[in-house]
C-alpha positions in Angstrom: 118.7 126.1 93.8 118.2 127.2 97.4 119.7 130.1 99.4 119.8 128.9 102.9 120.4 131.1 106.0 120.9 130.0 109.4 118.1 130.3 112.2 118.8 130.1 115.7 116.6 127.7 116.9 115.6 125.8 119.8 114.6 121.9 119.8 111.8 120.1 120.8 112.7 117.0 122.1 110.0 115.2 120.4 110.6 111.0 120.5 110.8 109.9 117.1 108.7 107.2 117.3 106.1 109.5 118.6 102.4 108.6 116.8 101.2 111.5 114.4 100.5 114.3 116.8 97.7 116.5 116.6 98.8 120.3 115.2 95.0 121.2 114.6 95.5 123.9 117.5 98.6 125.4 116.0 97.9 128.6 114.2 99.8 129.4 111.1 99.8 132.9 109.5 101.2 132.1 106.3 101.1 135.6 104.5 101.9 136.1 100.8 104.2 138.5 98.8 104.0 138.5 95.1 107.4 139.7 94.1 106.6 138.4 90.9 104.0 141.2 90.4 106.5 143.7 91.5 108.9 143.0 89.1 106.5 142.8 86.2 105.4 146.2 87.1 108.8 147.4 85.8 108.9 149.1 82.6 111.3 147.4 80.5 112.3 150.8 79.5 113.1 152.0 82.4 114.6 149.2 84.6 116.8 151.4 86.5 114.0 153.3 88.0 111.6 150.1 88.5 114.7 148.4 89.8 115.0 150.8 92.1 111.1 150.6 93.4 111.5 147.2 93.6 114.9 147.2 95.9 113.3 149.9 98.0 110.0 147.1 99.5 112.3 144.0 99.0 116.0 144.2 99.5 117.0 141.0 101.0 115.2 138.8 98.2 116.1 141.2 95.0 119.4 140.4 95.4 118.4 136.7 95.5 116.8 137.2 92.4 119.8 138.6 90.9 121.8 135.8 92.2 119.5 132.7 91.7 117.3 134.0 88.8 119.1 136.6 86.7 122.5 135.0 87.9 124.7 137.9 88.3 127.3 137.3 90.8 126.7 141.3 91.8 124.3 142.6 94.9 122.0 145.1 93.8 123.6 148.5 92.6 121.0 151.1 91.4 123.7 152.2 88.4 124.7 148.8 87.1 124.5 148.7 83.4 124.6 144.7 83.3 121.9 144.3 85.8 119.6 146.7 83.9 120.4 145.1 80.6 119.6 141.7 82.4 116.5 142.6 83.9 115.6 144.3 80.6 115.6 140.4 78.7 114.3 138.9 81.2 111.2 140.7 81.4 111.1 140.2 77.6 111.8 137.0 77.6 109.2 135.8 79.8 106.0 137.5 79.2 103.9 135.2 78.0 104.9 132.6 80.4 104.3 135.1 83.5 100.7 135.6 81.6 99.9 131.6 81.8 101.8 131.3 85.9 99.1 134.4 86.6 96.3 132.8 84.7 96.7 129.5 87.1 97.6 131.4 90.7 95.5 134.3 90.8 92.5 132.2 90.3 93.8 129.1 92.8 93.1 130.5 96.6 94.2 127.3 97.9 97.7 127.0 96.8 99.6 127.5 100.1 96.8 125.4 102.2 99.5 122.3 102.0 102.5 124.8 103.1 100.8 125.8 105.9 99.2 122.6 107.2 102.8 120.9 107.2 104.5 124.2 108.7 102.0 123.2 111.9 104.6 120.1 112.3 107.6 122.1 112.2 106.2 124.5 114.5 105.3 121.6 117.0 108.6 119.7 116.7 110.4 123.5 116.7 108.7 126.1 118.5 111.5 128.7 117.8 111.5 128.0 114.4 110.3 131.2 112.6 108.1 130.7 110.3 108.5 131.8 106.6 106.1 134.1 105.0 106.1 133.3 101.3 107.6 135.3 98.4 106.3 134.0 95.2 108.2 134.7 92.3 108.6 133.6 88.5 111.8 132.9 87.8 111.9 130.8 84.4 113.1 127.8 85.8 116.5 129.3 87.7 115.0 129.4 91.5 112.6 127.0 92.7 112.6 127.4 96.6 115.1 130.0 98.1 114.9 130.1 101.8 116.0 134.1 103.1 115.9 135.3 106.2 112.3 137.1 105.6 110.6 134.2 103.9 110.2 131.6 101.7 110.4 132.2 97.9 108.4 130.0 95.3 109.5 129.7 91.7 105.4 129.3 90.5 107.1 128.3 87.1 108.2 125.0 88.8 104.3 124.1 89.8 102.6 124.4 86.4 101.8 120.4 85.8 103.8 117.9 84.0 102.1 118.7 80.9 102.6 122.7 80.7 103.6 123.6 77.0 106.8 126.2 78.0 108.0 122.2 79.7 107.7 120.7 76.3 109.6 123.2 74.2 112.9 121.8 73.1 115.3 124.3 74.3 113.6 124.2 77.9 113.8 120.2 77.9 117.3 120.5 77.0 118.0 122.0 80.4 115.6 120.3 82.4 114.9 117.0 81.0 111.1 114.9 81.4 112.2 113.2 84.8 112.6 116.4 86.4 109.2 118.0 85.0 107.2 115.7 85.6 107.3 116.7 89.1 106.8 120.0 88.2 103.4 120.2 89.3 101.1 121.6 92.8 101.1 118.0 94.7 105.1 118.3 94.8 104.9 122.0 96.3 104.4 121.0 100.0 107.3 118.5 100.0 109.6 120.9 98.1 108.7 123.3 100.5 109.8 121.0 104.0 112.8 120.1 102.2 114.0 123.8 102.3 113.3 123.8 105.7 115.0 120.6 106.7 117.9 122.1 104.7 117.8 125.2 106.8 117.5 123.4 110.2 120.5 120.6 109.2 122.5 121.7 106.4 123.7 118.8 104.7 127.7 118.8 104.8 128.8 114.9 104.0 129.5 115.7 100.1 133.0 114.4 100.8 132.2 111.6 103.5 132.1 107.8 102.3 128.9 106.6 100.4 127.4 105.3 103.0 127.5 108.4 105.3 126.2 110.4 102.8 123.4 107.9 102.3 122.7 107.6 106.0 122.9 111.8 106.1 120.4 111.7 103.3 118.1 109.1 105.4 118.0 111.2 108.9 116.8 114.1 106.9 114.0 112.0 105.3 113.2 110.8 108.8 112.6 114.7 109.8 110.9 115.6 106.1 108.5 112.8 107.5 107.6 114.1 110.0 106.8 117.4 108.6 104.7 115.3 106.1 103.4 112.9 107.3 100.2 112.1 105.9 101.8 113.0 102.5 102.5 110.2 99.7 105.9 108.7 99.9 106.7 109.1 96.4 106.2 112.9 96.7 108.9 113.1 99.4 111.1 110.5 97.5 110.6 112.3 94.1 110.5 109.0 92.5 107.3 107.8 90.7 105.3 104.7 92.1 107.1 102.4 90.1 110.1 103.4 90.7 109.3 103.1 94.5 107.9 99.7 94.8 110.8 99.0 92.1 113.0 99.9 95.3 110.9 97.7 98.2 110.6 94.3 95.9 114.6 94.8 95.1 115.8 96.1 97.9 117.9 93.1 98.8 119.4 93.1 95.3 120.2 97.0 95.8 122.1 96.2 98.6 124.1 93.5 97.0 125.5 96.4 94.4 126.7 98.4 97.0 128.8 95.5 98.8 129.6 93.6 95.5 130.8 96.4 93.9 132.7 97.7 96.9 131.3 101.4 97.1 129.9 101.5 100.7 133.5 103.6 101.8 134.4 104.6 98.6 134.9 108.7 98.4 135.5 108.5 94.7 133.5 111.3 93.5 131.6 109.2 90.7 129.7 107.6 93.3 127.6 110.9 93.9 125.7 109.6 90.9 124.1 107.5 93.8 123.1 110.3 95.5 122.2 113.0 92.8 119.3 113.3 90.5 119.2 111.2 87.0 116.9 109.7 85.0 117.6 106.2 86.6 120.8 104.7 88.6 123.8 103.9 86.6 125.3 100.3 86.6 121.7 99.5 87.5 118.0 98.6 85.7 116.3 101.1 84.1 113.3 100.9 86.3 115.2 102.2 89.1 115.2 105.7 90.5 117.7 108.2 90.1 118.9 109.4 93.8 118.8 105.9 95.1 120.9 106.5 98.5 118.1 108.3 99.5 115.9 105.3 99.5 118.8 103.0 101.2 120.1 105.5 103.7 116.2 106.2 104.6 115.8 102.3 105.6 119.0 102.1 107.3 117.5 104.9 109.8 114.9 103.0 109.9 116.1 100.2 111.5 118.5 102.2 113.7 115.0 104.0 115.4 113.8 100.5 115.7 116.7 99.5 118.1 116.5 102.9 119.4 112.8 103.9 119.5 113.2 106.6 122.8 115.4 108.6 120.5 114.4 112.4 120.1 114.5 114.1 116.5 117.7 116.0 117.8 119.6 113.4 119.0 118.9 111.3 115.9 120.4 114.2 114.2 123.4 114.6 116.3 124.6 110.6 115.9 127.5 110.0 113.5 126.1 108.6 110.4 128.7 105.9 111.0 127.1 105.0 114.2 123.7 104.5 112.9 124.7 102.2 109.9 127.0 100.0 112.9 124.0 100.0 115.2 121.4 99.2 112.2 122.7 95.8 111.6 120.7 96.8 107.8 121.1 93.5 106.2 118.3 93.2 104.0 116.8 90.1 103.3 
């Protein structure tokens, strides 16, 4: 649910086996937009005109908005019918969960303090990288971080806790079932947040590679999401629950043994992304194990590949074939 733009950026050639530097010098101004109160301002009677207001102070992300949110496949055109009409119900659709999103974030000060703190890292491992302001939107579960050119855009909707009632209401569950929602809450907002940016810095483009690159492609961009968080839990950066996680470490071994007994490591069949998508659990495996598990494998693989190769800057790690980091890993767990 991202819109990701390229930055030109320049590298620093940080060792990845660098200890935890110290970014308490690096300032961060971190300002916030609330396009969410712009758009609320409209009268639902009048969305041409308050469509119009709105395009007027923020161009670039209205017509992400119309994209992500009210998913029109149309920029912004001030006498568009459908995107009036579509504005127009989703304005009445979603006022009383735009009340409860304001009720929790106009009295929480602190929400962006995790944003910021981790945005120190990127800005010491990329000191071209341009840092986001943040454009905080509701957007009724259809956009949760879009990454534009002029910022970052938060869904608030997404960071509500796993126990917010418009997450239990059946129609809403039917779309986004209990394994995603109970992330939905303010501990996952800094993680979500890096991953955007790790998206934007190496776009991810092994969809059609063998398993195992793909799984070693998701493991060198957990390496970097590391070390924008790196005093954050590992579970919120994995998205699985603890369980789930020391699930993963006790069988890891066993985990393995699927892959090579059931001959997938090469495979391109497109019914093995289900080992590197989101579900409930892995299929053809227990129930107490995570959905997304190539993460988890392709994430220790790297691991032992920046063992062996412990000089190794963040870029160059990036640059290596996937191929030649699983070769050079020897990953044989035992």
């Amino acid at each position: 649910m991202r819109l990701l733009l390229p930055l030109i950026i320049v590298l620093f050639l940080a060792s990845c086996n660098d200890k935890t530097p110290d970014v308490s010098e690096i300032k961060i101004d971190l300002p916030v937009e609330r396009y969410d109160k712009l758009i609320y301002a409209i009268d639902s009677n009048n969305t041409a005109e308050g469509l119009k207001k709105v395009y007027t102070q923020q161009p670039a992300f209205t017509n992400a908005f119309i994209a992500q949110v009210l998913q029109l496949h149309q920029p912004y055109n001030d006498t568009s019918k459908v995107l009036q009409e579509a504005m127009k119900n989703f304005l009445t659709h979603t006022q009383q969960l735009k009340d409860s999103v304001w009720q929790k974030f106009d009295a929480d000060k602190e929400w962006t303090k995790g944003i910021a703190e981790s945005l120190r890292y990127v800005k010491y491992y990329f000191p071209q990288y341009k840092i986001p302001k943040i454009i905080a939107f509701v957007g009724d579960l259809t956009g949760r971080e879009i990454l534009i050119q002029e910022g970052l855009a938060i869904g608030l909707d997404y960071y509500m806790g796993k126990d917010f009632s418009y997450y239990l209401i059946p129609e809403v569950q039917t779309q986004i079932p209990s394994y995603l929602s109970r992330r939905f809450s303010l501990e996952y907002l800094p993680a979500n947040c890096m991953q955007a940016v790790v998206d934007d810095l190496y776009p991810d483009t092994s969809f059609s590679k063998p398993l195992i690159e793909q799984m070693v492609e998701k493991g060198k961009r957990f390496f970097v999401l590391n070390k924008f968080l790196p005093k954050t839990n590992d579970t919120l950066k994995f998205q699985y629950s603890k369980e789930q996680l020391d699930w993963c470490y006790k069988n890891e071994k066993d985990i393995w043994k699927f892959f090579l007994d059931g001959d997938l490591l090469y495979s391109t069949d497109p019914s093995t992304n289900n080992f590197v998508s989101e579900g409930p659990s892995t299929q053809g495996m227990p129930q107490e194990s995570p959905g997304n598990i190539g993460l988890f494998v392709g994430w220790r693989i790297v691991q032992k590949y920046i063992e062996k190769h412990p000089d190794m800057t963040i870029q160059q790690l990036m640059k290596t074939e996937s191929k030649v980091i699983f070769n050079e890993s020897k990953y044989r767990p035992s």
